[in-house]
C-alpha positions as CSV (number, residue, x, y, z in Angstrom):
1,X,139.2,63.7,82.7
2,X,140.8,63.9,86.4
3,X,137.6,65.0,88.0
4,X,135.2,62.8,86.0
5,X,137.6,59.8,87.5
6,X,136.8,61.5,91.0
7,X,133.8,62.0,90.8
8,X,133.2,58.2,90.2
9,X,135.1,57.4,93.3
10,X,132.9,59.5,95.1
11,X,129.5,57.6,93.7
12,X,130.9,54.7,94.6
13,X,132.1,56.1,97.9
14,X,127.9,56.8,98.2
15,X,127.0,53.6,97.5
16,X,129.3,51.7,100.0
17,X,128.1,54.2,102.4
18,X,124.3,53.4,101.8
19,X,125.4,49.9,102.4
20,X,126.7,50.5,105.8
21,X,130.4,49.9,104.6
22,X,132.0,53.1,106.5
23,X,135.8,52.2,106.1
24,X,135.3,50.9,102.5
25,X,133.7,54.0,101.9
26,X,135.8,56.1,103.5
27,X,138.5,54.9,101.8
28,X,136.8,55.2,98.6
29,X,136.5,59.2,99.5
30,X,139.8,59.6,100.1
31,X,141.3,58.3,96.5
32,X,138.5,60.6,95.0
33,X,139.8,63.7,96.6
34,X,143.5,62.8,95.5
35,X,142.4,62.8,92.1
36,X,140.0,65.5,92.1
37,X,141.4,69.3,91.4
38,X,141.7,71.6,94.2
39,X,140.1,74.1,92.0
40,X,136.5,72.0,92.4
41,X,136.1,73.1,95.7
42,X,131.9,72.4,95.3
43,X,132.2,68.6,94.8
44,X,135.9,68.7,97.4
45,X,133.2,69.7,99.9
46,X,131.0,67.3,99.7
47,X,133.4,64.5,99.5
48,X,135.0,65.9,102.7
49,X,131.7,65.8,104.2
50,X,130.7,62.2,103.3
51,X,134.2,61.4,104.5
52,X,133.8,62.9,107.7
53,X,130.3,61.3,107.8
54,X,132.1,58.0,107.3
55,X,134.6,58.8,110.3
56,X,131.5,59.8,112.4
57,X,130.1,56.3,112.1
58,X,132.9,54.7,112.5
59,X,133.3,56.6,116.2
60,X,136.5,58.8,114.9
61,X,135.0,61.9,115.7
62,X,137.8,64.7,116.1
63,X,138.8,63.5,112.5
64,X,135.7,63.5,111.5
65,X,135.2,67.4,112.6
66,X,138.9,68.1,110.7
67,X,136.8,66.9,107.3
68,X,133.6,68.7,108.4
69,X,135.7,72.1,109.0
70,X,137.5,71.5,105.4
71,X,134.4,70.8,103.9
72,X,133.2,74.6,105.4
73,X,136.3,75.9,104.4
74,X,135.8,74.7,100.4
75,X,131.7,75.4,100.6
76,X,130.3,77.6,103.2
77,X,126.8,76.8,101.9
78,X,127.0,73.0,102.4
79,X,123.8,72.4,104.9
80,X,125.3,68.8,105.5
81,X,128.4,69.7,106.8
82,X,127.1,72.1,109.0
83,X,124.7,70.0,110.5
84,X,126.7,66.8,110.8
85,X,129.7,69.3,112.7
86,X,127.2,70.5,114.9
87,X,126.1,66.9,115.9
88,X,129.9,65.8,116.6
89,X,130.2,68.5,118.6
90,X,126.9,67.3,120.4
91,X,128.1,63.7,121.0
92,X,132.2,65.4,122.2
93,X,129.6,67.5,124.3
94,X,130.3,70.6,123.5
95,X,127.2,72.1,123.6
96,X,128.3,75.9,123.8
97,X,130.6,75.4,120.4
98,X,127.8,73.0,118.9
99,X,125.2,75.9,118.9
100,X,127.9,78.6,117.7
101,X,128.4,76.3,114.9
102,X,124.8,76.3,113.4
103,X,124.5,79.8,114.8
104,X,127.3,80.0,112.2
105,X,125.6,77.6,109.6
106,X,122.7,80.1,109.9
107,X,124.2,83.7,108.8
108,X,126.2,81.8,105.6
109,X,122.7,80.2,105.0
110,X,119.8,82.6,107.0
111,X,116.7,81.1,105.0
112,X,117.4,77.0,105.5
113,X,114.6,75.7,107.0
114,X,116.4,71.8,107.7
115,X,119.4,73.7,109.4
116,X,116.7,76.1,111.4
117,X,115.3,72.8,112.4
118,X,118.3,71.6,113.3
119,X,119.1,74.3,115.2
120,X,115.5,74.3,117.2
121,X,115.6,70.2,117.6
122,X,114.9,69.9,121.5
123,X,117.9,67.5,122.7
124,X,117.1,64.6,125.4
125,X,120.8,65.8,127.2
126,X,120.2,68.0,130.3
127,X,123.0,70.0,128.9
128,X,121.8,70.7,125.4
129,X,118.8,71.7,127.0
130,X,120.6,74.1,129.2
131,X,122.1,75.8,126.1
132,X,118.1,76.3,124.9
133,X,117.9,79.6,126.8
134,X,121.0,80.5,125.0
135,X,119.5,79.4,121.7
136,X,115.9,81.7,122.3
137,X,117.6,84.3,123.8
138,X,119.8,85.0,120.6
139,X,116.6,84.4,118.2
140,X,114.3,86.8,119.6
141,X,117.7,89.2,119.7
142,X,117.7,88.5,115.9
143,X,122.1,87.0,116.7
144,X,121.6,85.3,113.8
């Protein structure tokens, strides 16, 4: 009955996100995972990831990574997480940990084609660019 109450929260957390309502539905998040059981660590994921999403919108992005990591932690195989970690890395530019990270996202999940995609995405930052080399270098060395 707990979760079903949680799980809920984190509907509604979805729609107030879709609506643009970051805090709202960040807050939203936040009673859902109180009331969800630490033992659902699939659905815990997620929520920590539209949570973290929330923060990322909302500009709060070392928090933001804190939920994304958690999220990792509870559900290695969330793509979302992985990517959205990855691109607040980007934004704190740091470009070297960024690509670690989906370098990361990769061996837990070597056949996603969105997070390969990800991964490939040519960035407009001279620096991201820089850390290209470092990307084709460690595909055609099979690193991941």
């Amino acid at each position: 009955m707990k979760g079903g109450a949680a799980l809920q929260l984190g509907r509604l957390g979805n729609q107030l996100y879709n609506q643009g309502q970051f805090p709202e539905a960040h807050n939203t998040y936040q009673d859902a995972l109180q009331r969800l059981p630490t033992t659902d660590t699939a659905n815990r994921a997620v929520i920590l990831a539209n949570k973290g999403a929330c923060l990322m919108h909302q500009g709060h992005l070392s928090v933001a990574l804190d939920d994304f990591s958690a999220a990792l932690e509870a559900n290695p195989k969330l793509v979302k997480a992985w990517a959205r970690k990855a691109t607040v890395l980007i934004r704190q530019k740091k470009y070297p940990v960024a690509v670690t990270t989906l370098q990361d996202g990769l061996k837990a999940l070597p056949e996603n084609k969105q997070l390969y995609a990800f991964y490939l995405r040519p960035r407009s930052s001279y620096n991201w660019v820089r850390y290209g080399a470092l990307r084709r270098r460690c595909i055609s060395q099979k690193a991941l």
